[in-house]
matplotlib code that plots the C-alpha trace (Angstrom):
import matplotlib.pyplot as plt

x = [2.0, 5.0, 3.3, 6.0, 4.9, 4.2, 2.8, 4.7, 5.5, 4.0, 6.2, 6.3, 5.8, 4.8, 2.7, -0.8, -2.3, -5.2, -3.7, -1.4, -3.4, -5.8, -2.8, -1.6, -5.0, -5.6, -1.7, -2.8, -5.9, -4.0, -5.9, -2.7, -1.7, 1.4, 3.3, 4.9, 2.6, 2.6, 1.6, 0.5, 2.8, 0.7, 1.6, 1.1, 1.8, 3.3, 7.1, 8.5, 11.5, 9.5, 6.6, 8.7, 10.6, 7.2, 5.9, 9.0, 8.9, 5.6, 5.8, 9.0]
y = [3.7, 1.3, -1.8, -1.7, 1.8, 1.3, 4.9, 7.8, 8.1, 10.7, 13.1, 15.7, 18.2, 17.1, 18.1, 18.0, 14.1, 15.2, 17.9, 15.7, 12.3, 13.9, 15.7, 11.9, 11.0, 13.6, 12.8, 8.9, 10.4, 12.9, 15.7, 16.8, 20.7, 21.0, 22.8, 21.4, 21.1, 22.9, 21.4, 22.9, 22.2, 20.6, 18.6, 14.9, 14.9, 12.7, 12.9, 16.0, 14.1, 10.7, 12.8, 14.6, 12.0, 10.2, 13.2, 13.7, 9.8, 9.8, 13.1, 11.9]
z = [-11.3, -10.6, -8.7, -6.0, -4.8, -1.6, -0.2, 1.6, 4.9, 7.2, 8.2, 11.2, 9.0, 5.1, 2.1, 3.1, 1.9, 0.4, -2.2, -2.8, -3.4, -5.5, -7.8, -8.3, -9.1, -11.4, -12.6, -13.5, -15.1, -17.4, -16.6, -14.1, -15.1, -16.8, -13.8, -11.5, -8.5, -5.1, -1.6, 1.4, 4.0, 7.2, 10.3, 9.3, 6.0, 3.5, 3.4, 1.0, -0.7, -1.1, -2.9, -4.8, -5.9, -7.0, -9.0, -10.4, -11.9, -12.8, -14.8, -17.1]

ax = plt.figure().add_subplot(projection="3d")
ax.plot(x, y, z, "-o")
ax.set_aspect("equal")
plt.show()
């Protein structure tokens, strides 16, 4: 991971933290699956676009 990652912001309405920590865990691991992933959608969660954005980084 880039060392100026700083984290997501929590949004109103995001992808649940959770799934989504431990798909980047899993990501930085290499034992990710080869789709793309999908996130619950939860109040408090991290912010879509910033998340996206990440995965889609980390994966090219």
């Amino acid at each position: 991971m880039a060392e100026d990652f700083r984290g997501f912001d929590i949004a109103r309405r995001g992808y649940d933290r959770d799934q989504v920590d431990a798909y980047l865990s899993r990501l930085a691991a290499g034992t990710a699956p080869g789709t793309p992933p999908v996130f619950d959608i939860v109040r408090r969660g991290y912010d879509r676009d910033q998340v996206e954005a990440r995965v889609a980084d980390l994966r090219s």
